[in-house]
C-alpha positions in Angstrom: 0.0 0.0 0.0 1.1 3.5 -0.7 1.1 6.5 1.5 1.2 10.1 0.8 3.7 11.9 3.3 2.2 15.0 4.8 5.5 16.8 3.7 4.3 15.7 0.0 1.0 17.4 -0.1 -0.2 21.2 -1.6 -2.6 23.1 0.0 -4.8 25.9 -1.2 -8.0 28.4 -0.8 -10.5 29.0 -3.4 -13.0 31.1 -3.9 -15.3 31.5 -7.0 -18.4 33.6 -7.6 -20.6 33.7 -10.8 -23.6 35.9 -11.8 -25.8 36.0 -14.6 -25.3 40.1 -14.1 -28.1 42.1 -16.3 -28.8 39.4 -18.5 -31.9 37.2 -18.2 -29.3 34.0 -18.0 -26.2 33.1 -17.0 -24.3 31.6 -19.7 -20.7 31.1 -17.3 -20.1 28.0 -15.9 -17.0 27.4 -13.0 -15.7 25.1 -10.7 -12.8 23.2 -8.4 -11.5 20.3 -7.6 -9.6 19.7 -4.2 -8.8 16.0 -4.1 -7.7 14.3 -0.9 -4.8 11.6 -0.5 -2.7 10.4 -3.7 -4.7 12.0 -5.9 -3.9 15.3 -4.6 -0.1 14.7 -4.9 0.0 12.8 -8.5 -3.0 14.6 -9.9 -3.5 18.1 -8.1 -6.0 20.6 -7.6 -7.9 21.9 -10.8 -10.0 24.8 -11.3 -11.7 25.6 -14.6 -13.9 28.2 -15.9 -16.7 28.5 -19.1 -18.3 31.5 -20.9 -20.8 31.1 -23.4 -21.0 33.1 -26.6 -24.1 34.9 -26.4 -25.5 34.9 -29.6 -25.9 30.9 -28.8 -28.9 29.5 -26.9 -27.3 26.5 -26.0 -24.0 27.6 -25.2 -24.4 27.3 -21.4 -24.5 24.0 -22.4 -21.4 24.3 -24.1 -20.0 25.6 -20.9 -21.4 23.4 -19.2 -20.2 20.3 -20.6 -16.5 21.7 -20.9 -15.9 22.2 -17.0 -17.8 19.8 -15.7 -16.0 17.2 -18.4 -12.6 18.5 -17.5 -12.6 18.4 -13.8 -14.4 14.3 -13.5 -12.3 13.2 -16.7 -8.9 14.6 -15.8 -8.9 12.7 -12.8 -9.9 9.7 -14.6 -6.7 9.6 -16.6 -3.7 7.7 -16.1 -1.5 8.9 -12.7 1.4 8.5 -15.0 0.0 10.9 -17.9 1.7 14.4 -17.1 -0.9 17.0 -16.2 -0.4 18.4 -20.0 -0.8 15.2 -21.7 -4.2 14.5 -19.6 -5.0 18.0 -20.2 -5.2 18.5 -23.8 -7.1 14.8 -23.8 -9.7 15.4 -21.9 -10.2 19.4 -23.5 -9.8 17.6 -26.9 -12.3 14.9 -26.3 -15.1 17.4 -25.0 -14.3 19.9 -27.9 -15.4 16.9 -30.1 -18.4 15.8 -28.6 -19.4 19.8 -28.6 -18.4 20.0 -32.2 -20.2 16.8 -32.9 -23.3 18.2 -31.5 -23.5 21.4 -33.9 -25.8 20.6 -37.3 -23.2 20.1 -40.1 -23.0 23.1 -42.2 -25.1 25.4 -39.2 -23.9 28.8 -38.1 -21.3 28.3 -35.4 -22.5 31.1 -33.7 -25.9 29.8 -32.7 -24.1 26.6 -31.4 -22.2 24.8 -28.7 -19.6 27.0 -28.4 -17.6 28.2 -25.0 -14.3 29.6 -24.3 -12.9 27.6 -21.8 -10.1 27.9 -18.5 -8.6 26.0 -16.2 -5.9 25.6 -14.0 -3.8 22.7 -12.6 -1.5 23.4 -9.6 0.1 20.1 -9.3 3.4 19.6 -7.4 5.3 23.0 -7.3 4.0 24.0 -10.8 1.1 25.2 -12.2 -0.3 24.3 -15.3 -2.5 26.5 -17.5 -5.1 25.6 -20.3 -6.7 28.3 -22.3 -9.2 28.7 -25.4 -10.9 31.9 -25.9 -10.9 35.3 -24.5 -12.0 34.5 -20.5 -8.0 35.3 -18.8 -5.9 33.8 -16.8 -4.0 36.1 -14.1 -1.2 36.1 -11.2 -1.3 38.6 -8.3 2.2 40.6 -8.9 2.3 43.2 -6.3 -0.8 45.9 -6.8 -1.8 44.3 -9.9 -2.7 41.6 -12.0 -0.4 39.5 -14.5 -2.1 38.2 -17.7 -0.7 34.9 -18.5 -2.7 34.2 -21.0 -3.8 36.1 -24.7 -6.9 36.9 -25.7 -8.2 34.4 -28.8 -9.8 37.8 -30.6 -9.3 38.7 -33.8 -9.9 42.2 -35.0 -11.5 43.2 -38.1 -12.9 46.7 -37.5 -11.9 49.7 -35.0 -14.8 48.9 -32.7 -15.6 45.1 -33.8 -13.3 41.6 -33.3 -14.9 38.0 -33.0 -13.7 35.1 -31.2 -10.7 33.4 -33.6 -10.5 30.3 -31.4 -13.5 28.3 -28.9 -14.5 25.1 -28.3 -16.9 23.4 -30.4 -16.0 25.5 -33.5 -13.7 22.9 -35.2 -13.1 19.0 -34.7 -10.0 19.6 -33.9 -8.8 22.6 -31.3 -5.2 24.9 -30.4 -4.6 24.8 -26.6 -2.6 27.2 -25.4 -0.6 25.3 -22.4 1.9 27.3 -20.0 3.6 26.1 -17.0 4.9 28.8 -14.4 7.1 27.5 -10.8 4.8 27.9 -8.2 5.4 30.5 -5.0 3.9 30.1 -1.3 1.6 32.7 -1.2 0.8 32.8 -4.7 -2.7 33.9 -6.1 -4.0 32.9 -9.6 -7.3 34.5 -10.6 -9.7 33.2 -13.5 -12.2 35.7 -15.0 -14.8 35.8 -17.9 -14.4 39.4 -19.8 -18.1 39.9 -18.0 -15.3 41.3 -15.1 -12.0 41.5 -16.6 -13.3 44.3 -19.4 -15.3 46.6 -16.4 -13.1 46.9 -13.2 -9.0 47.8 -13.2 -6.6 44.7 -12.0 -5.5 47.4 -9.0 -9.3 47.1 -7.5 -9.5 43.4 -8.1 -6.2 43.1 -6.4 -7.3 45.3 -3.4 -10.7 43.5 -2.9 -9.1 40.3 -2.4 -6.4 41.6 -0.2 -8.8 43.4 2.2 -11.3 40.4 2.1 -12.7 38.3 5.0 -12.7 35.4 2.6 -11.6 34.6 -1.0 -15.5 33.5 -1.3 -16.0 37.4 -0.4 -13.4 38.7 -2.6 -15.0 37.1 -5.7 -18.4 38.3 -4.7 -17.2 41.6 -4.2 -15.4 41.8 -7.4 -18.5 40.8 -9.4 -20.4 43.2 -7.6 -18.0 45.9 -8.2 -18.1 44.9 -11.8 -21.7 45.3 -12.3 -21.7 48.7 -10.3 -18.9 50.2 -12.9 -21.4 49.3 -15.5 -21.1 45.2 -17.0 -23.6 44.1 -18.9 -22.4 40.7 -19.1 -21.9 37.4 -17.6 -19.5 37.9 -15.0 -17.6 34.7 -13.8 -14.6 35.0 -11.1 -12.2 31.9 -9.5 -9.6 33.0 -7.2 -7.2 30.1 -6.0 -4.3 31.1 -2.6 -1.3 28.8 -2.9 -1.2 28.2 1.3 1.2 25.1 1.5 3.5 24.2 -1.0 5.6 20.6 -1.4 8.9 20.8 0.4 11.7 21.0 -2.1 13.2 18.2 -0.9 10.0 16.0 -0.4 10.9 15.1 -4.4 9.0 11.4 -4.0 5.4 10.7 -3.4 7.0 7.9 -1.4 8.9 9.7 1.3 10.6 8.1 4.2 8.1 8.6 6.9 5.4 7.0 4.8 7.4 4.1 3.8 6.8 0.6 5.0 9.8 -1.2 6.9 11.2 -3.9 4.2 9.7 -7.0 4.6 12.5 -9.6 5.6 13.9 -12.8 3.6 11.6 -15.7 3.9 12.2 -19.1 4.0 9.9 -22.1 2.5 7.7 -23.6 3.4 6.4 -20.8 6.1 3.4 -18.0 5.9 4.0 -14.3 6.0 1.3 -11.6 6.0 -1.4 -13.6 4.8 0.3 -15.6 1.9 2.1 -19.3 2.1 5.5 -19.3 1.4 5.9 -22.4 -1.2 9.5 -22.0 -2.7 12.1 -19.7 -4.0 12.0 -18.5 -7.2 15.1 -16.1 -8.2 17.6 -14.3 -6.1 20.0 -11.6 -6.8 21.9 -8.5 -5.3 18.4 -7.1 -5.8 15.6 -8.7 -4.7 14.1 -12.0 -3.6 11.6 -13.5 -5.2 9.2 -16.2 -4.4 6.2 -18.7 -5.2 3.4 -18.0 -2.9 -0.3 -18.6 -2.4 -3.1 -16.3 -1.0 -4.7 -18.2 2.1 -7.7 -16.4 1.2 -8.2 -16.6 -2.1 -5.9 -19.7 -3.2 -4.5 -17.5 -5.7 -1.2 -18.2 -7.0 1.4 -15.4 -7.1 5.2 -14.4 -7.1 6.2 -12.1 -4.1 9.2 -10.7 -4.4 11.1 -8.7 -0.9 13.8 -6.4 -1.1 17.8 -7.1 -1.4 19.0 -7.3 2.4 22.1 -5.8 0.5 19.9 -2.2 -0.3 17.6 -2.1 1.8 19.1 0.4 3.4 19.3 2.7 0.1 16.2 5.0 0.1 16.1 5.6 -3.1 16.2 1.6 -4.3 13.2 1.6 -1.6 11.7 4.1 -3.3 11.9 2.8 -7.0 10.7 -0.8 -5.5 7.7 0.6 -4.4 7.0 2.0 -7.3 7.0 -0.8 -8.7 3.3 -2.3 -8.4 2.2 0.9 -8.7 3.3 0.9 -12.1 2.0 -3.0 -12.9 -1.8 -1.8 -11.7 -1.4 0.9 -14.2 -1.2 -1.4 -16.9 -3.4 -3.7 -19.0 -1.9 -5.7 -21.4 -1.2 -9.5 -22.4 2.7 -8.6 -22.4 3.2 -6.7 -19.2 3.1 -8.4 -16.1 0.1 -7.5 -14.1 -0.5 -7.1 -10.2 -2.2 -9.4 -8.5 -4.9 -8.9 -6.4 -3.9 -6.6 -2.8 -7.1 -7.6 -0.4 -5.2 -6.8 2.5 -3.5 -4.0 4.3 0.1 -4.9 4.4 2.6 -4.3 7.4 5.9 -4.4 5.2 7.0 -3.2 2.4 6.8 -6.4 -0.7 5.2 -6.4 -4.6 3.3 -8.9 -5.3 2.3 -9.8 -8.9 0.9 -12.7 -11.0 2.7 -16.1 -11.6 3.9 -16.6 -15.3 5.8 -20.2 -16.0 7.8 -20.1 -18.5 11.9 -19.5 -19.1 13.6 -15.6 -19.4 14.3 -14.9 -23.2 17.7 -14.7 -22.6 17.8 -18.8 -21.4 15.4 -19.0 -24.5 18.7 -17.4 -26.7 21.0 -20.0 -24.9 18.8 -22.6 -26.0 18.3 -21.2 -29.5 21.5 -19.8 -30.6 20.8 -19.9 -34.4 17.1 -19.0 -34.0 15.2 -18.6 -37.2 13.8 -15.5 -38.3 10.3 -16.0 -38.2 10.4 -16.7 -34.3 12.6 -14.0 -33.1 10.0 -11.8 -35.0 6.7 -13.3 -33.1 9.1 -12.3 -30.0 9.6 -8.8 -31.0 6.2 -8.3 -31.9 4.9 -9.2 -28.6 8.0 -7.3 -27.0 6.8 -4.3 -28.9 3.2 -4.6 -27.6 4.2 -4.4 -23.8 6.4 -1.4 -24.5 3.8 0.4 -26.3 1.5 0.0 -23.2 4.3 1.6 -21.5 4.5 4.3 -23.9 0.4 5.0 -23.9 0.7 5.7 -19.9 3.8 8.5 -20.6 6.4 5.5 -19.0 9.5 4.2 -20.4 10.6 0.9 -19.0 14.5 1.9 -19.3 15.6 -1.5 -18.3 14.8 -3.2 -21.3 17.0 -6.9 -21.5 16.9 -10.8 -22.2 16.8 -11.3 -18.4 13.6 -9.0 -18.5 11.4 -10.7 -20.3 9.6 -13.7 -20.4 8.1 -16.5 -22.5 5.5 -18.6 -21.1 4.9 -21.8 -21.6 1.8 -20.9 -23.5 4.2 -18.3 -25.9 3.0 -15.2 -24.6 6.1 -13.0 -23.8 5.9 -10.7 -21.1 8.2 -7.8 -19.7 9.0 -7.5 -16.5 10.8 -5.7 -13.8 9.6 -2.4 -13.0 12.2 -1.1 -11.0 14.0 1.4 -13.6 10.6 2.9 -14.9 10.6 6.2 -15.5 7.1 7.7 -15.2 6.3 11.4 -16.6 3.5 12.4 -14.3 5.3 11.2 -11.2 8.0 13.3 -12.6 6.4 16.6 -12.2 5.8 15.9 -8.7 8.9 13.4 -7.8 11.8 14.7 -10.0 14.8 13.0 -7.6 13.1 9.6 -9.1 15.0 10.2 -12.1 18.3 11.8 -10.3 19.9 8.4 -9.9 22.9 7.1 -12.1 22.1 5.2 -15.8 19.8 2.6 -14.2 19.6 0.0 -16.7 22.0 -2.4 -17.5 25.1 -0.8 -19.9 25.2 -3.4 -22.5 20.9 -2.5 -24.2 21.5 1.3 -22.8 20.3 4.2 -24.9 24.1 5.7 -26.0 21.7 9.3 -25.4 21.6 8.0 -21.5 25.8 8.2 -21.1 25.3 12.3 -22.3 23.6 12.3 -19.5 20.1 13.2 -21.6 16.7 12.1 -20.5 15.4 9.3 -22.2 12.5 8.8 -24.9 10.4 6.2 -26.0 13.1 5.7 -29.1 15.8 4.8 -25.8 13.6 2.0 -25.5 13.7 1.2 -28.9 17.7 1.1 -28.8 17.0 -1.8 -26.3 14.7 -3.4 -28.4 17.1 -3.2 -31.0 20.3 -4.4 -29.4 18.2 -7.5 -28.5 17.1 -8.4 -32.2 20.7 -8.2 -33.1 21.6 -10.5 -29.9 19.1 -13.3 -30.5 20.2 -13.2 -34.5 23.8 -13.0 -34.0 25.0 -13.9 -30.9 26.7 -10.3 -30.4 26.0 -6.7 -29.5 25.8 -4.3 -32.6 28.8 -1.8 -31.3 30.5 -4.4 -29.2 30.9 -3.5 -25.7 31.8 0.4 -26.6 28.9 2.7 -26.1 28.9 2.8 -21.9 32.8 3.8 -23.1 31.1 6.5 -25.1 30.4 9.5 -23.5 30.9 12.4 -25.5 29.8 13.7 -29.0 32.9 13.0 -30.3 33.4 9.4 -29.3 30.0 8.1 -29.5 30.3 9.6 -33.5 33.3 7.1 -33.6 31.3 3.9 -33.0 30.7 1.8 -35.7 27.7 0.1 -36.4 28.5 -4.4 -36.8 26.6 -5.6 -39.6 24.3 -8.0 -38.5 24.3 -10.0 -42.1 28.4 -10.2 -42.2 28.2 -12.3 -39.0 24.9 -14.5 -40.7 23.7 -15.2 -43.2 20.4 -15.4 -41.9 20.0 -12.2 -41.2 19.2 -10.4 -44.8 20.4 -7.1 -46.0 17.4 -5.3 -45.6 16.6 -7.3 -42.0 20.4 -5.5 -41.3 19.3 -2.1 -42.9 16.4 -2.3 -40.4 18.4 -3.7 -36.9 21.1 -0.9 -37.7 19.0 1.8 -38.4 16.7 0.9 -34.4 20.3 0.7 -32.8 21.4 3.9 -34.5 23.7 6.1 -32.4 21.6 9.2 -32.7 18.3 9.0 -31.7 16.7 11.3 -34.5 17.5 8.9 -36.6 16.0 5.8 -35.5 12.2 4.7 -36.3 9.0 7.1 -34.9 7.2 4.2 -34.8 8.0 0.3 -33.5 5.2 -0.6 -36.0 7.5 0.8 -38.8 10.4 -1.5 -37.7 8.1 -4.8 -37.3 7.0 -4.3 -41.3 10.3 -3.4 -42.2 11.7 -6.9 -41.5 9.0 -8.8 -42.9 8.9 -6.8 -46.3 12.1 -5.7 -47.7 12.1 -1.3 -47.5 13.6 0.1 -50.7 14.9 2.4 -48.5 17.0 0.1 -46.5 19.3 -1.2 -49.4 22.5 -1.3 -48.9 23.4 0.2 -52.1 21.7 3.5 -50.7 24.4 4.5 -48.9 24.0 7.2 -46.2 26.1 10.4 -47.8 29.6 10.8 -45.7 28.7 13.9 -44.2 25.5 12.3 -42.7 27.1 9.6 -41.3 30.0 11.2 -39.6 29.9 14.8 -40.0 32.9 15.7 -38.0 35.1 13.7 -40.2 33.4 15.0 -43.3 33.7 18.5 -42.1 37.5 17.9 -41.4 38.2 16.3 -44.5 36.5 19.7 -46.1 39.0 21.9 -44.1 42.4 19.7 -44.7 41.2 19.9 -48.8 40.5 23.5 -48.3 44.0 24.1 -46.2 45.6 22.1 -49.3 44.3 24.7 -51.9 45.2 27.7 -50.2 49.1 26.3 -49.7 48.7 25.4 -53.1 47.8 28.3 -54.7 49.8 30.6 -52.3 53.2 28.7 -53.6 51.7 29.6 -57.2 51.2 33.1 -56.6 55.2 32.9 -54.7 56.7 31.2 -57.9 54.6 33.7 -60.0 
């Protein structure tokens, strides 16, 4: 089970007033979010506001729909989708179901259509959505700071109309910003029903001299109408009053952590499970066959390394770890089994696959053919892109990580180097530790020290197609040697078909261009790699050789300044013998 430290968790005031002002109905819609537990530490606190265009009558619908959409959806999206990613989602899926709802060919203007707000402080950061002309501000001494721009465009002295909204098009331009969060900072949302009437410097003072930020946004409006609004007139106010500790970088901190649980011996029972054998031990964990006593259920349990147990970070990380497996649903990524109790120590437990590693697999197939190292790869490629869907990469991709079962289905497992981008944004000393997979299927981007990307776990995938068709590594032992520009320009790529000839030209063209040294060059897609070796790529053929300067432009560009050097000295002893 996992806890959410104290020292972990954000806390704010909000306070939000809306009025339908001299109109006959109120076409603004508002409202917050303050989750409790986890969810307030992985997710945050959202606010969001809607204004109706009013030549519409069914854009309070409109409105409507967007807020109330944004604040139950976004926190029905993956924990490991960064607060951008689930952002733009869930705006994006609303502003098609609005759009879908307006008569083909109709006048936008009498349809559902809304501007639309919101804020997400999550973490120390806040996180900013906007479509229309409603504003997005930050308290900065006696005034207001606009941090977002109007969607208007002007086509008269005195007349503009709105240029961007949802429900206008299928498809819709966010504008996202991200701004370092402050204690004591104040963000304030408003519909141009206040924002066009009353100066920043009086919506500043009335929330300063307020009882209340519930007051302060009733006073506002009211102040609004009095200076002559004849609008809608929407206001959200949000007080940063506790922020995360700097150094409280984990959602997993030390005094929320359960004690390791110890090494167990078999046959014996521990915390509601029966100890039935060992399965695997190693410098990092133990891992072992086990049985629920209540439900019968068959699982492996696996305890930390007595060796690191001691090391907060490892802790950390193996945590993690079943948080990650119940976050993901596929055939080829092992799941988490079943947690029906409360547990005293820290363990993961997960479902029991039989079956043999790939890499014992590769020691009993050493001259596998092609058509079953591609069924692997394919399934491989599956798991990862499950990964990939939930903004994780697994980083620790290897033979010894993945299985086949005894039915074929390959799995990966290990969670333990995962990185996870929404965890990130709240927990950035997860990804502060040293190159955590293993050196030999390691991204060469990794040894620059850069953040990886899903195409680092295509390098892995990579290297382990070459391995199972050839036996070897496609640069040897030498990229975890590589770490600069320079050297890693230096390595040279093994040609798969010069060590076997089962391995075609274009399977080669393929394997060397996943396992290429710079990541901009390797495939977008896994999907592109799996059809390229199946169906020779024109574009693969060795006669279309890469041009010299592409392939190692340091060289090339030396070799242009040693010809250049050559003509000068050349044409200088001309002009001397002239």
């Amino acid at each position: 089970m996992l806890k959410t430290p104290q020292k972990a968790r954000l806390s704010v005031s909000i306070g939000q007033y809306s009025s339908a002002g001299r109109k006959p109905q109120n076409q603004d819609f508002n409202g917050a979010v303050v989750p409790e537990g986890q969810a307030l530490v992985v997710k945050g606190v959202a606010l969001a506001l809607a204004d109706g265009i009013s030549s519409s009558d069914v854009s309070h619908i409109a409105a409507q729909t967007a807020v109330k959409s944004f604040l139950a959806d976004y926190f029905c999206t993956s924990d490991a989708w960064t607060a951008k990613t689930a952002g733009y989602r869930v705006i994006s899926a609303s502003n098609s179901w609005l759009h879908a709802q307006n008569a083909a060919g109709s006048d936008a203007n009498r349809g559902h259509v809304c501007t639309f707000d919101a804020v997400v402080l999550k973490g120390r950061r806040a996180y900013l959505f906007h479509v229309g002309d409603a504003r997005i501000w930050r308290v900065a001494g006696d005034a207001l700071e606009q941090l977002t721009t109007d969607h208007r465009v002007q086509f008269s002295a005195s007349e503009s109309y709105l240029g961007r909204a949802m429900g206008l098009g299928h498809t819709l331009d966010i504008d996202h910003r991200e701004v370092d969060l402050s204690f004591g900072d104040v963000f304030v949302l408003t519909t141009d029903g206040v924002h066009e009437f009353l100066p920043t410097r009086d919506i500043v003072s009335l929330i300063r001299n307020a009882e209340s930020l519930d007051q302060a946004a009733k006073q506002i409006v009211e102040a609004a109408l009095e200076a002559g609004s004849d609008d809608n007139l929407t206001i959200q106010i949000v007080r940063v009053e506790k922020l995360p500790e700097p150094e409280a970088t984990c959602i997993l901190e030390d005094d929320s952590m359960l004690p390791p649980a110890p090494v167990l011996k078999a046959p014996s029972v521990f915390e509601g499970y029966k100890i039935l054998r060992e399965l695997h031990s190693s410098s990092r964990s133990h891992i072992y066959l086990a049985c629920d006593e209540d439900t019968g259920e068959t699982v492996a349990l696996k305890v930390p390394s007595m060796d690191l147990r001691g090391e907060a970070e490892y802790l950390r990380r193996f945590a993690m770890e079943e948080w990650v497996a119940r976050r993901l649903n596929s055939p080829h990524v092992l799941k988490a089994a079943s947690a029906p109790r409360e547990r005293q120590t820290l363990f993961v437990v997960t479902e029991f696959v039989e079956g043999i590693t790939l890499r014992q697999w590769m020691i009993d197939n050493p001259q596998p053919d092609l058509e079953s190292v591609r069924g692997i790869l394919e399934q491989v490629a599956k798991g990862l892109r499950a990964f990939h869907r939930h903004g994780m990469l697994h980083q620790d991709l290897r033979p010894e990580n993945i299985m086949i079962c005894n039915d074929g289905v390959v799995k990966i497992i290990d969670f333990g180097s995962v990185l996870i981008e929404g965890v990130l944004e709240v927990a950035p000393g997860l990804n502060d530790a040293e190159i955590l997979g293993t050196h030999q299927y390691t991204a060469p981007e990794y040894f620059l020290g850069y953040r990886g990307t899903e195409r680092s776990d295509y390098f892995a995938l990579g290297v382990i197609a070459y391995e199972m068709l050839t036996g070897k590594l496609p640069y040897g032992s030498a990229v975890s040697r590589a770490q600069s520009h320079k050297a890693q320009m230096a390595l040279t790529y093994v040609s798969a078909s010069s060590l076997t000839p089962r391995v075609h030209d274009w399977v080669d063209g393929a394997l060397a261009r996943l396992t290429h040294i710079d990541p901009g060059q390797r495939y977008e897609a896994l999907s592109e790699f799996l059809q390229d070796i199946r169906r020779p790529n024109a574009a693969l053929r060795p006669d279309r050789m890469t041009p010299f300067a592409r392939r190692d432009p340091v060289r090339f560009w030396q070799s242009v300044c040693v010809f250049l050097i050559a003509v000068f000295i050349f044409l200088l002893y001309r002009q001397t013998q002239g």
